[in-house]
N, C-alpha and C positions, 0 to 999 in steps of 0.2 A: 555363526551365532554371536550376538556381540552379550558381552561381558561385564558388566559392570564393578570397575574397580574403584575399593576407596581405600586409601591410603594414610592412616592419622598419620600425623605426627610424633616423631621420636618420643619416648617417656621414660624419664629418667628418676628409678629407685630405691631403697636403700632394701638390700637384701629381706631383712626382715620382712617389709611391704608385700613380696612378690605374688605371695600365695593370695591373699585378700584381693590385691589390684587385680589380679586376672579374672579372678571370681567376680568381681564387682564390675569388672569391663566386659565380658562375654556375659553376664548374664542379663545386662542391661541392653546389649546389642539385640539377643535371640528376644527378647520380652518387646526390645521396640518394632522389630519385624515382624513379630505374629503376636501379637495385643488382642486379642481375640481368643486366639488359641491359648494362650497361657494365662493361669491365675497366678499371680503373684503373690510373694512373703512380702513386705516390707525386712528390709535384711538391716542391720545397724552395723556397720566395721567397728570393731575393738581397734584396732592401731590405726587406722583413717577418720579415726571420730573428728565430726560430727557426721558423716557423709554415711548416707542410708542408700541403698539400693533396693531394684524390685528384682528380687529371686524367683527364678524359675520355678513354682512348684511342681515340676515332674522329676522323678528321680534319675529317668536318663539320661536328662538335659543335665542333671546334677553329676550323673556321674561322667559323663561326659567332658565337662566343665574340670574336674579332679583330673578326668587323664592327660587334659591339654596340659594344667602347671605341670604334672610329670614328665611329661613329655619336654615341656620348653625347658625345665629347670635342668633335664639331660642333654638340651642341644643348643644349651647356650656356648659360645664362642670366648675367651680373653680375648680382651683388647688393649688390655694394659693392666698395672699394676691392681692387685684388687677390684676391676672392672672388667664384665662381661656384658654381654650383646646378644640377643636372641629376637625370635620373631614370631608373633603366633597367629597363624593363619586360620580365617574362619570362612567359608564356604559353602555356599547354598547351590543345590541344584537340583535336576527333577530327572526322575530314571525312565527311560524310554528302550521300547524294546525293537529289535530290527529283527526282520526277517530273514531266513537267510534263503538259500536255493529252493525255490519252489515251494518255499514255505515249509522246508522240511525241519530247518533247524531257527534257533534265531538265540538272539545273544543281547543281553543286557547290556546300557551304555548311558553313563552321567552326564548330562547335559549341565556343567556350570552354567547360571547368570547372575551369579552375583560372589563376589569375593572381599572379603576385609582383612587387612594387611594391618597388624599393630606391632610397631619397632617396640623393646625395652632394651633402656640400659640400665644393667642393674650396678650400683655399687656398693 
């Protein structure tokens, strides 16, 4: 199955930023890959002003989006003084079911083909 990976570039923030920057980057990702499927907010960042984003309007994708900064903001790494390193992985795929012996049994199985890989460094 080939994979499609993209990789940004590092991004480097000042603590404060973290929670906004992630919300405004994952939710502009999921709204450019399914443009269709999602209605968007117009979102306005308080601490990134002037910079607007289009928020997901479903609330799963929203809470979703909440557990990733919990998540990074717990498995961020030091790298130095006052500076941490983390990474927030986003990943799409489509759930396919197999069979098993004679079609008695069968087991569910995520087929990734698509992955996004975003470095932060926060200071």
């Amino acid at each position: 199955m080939n994979i499609k990976e993209i990789c940004l570039e590092e991004i480097e923030i000042h603590t404060s930023l973290v929670e906004e920057t992630i919300h405004c980057l994952l939710h502009t990702v999921i709204f450019l890959r399914h443009p269709k499927k999602v209605t968007p907010d117009d979102m306005s960042c308080t601490l990134l002003a002037p910079l607007t984003y289009a928020k997901c309007n479903i609330k799963s994708i929203d809470n979703d989006v909440r557990h990733s900064v919990d998540v990074f903001n717990r498995s961020m790494t030091n790298i130095g003084p006052n500076i941490s390193r983390g990474v927030i992985h986003l990943s799409y795929y489509e759930v396919s079911e197999q069979k098993g012996f004679f079609g008695l049994t069968s087991t569910t199985q995520k087929v990734y083909f698509e992955r996004w890989k975003i470095p932060i460094i926060v200071s």
